[in-house]
Every structure is written in C-alpha cells, then in structure tokens.
N, C-alpha and C positions, 0 to 999 in steps of 0.2 A: 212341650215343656214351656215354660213360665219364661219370656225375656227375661228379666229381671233375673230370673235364676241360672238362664243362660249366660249371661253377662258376668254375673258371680264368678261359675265357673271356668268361665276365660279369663276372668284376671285372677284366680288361685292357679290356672294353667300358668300365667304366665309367670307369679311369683315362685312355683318350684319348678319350669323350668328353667329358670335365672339362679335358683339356686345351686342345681343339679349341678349347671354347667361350670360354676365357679367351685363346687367342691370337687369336681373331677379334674381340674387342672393340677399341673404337677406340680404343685409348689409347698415346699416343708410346713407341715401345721394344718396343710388341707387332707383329705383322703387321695386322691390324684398321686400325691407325691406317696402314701403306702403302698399303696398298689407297685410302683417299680422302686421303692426302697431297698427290695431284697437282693433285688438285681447290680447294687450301687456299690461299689469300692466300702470298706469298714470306713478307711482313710476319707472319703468324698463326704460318706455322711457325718462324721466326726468333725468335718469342718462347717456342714449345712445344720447342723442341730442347734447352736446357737438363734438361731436364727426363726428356727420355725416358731415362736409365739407370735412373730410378725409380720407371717406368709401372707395372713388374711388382710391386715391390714396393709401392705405392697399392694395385694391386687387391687384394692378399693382404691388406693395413691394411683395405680396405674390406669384403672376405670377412668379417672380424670383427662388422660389424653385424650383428646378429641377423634383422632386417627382410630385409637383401641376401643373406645366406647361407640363407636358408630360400626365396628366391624362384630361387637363383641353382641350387641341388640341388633344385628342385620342373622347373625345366626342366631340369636334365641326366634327373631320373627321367623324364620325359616324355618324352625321347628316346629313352632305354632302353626303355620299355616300347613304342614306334613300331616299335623292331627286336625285340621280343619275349622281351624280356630284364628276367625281376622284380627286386625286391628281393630275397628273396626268393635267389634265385640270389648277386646281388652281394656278398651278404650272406655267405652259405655261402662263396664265392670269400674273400671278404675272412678269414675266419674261419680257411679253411685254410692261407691265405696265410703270416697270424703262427703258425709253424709254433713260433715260439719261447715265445706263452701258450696259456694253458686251450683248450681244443679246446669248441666250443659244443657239449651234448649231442645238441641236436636234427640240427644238420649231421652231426655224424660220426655217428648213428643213420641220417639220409641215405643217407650214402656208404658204409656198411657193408649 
C-alpha cells in the first residue's frame, strides 16, 4: 500500500474515531444520551430536554480543559494504536492533509 494512502487512512482513523467517541457519550443531543434515555425517570428527562440542542456544544466547552482534552485524545490514541495505527502516521495524514501550509520535512522525505 501507497504511504501516502496509508497516512490518509490514519488520519480519517483518527477523525471518526474522535467522532465515534464524542457521539457515544452520554450527554442530551448526542446518541450516548438515547441509548440510556429509556432507562431515565419521565421527570429527569423533562428537566434535561431543554437542554439537549447544547449538549454538543458543552462537550466542545468542556474539550477546552486541559485535564479533559489530554485524557479525552490519550484514549482516542489508544484506540488507534488497538487498530495498529501510530501517531506517527496520523500525523503524516494530518500534515498531507493541509495541502494548503508547509509540508513537514520529515513526512514528505517519507512519502518520497
């Protein structure tokens, strides 16, 4: 397989499963929070439904803490590397990506 196209690869790895892991958490507005909605008091969700058009946006407010975004990309990297997929790679992916700045010497010494 083609660097180049391996690198792709790992970084659309790593953008759904960054996705994945943000739509499975539990929070009103996300899928995470349908999955145990049924299980939830009438009363509990009756108070959380306001709420949920701004679930997504909380979690991306809460991505901001330093503490939660460093725990939150330590398990999406842990995923990745489960499916065999480095930094490393992601990296290179992401790099080739922004085809629009500087080209990282080391990836495109890679890829050539």
């Amino acid at each position: 397989m083609p660097l180049v196209f391996r690198f792709a690869l790992a970084f659309l790895a790593l953008l759904q499963v960054t996705a994945a892991i943000l739509n499975f958490l539990p929070v009103p507005g996300l899928d995470g929070y349908g999955v145990i909605e049924p299980w939830l008091s009438r009363k509990f969700r009756a108070q959380v439904e306001p709420f949920a058009p701004f679930g997504l946006l909380a979690v991306f407010g809460i991505l901001f803490i330093p503490e939660v975004k460093r725990a939150f990309f330590e398990g999406t990297d842990a995923i990745l590397s489960g499916l065999g997929i480095s930094d490393l790679e992601t990296y290179c992916g992401q790099n080739l990506y922004r085809f629009w700045t500087t080209r990282d010497e080391f990836c495109q010494s890679i890829v050539s």
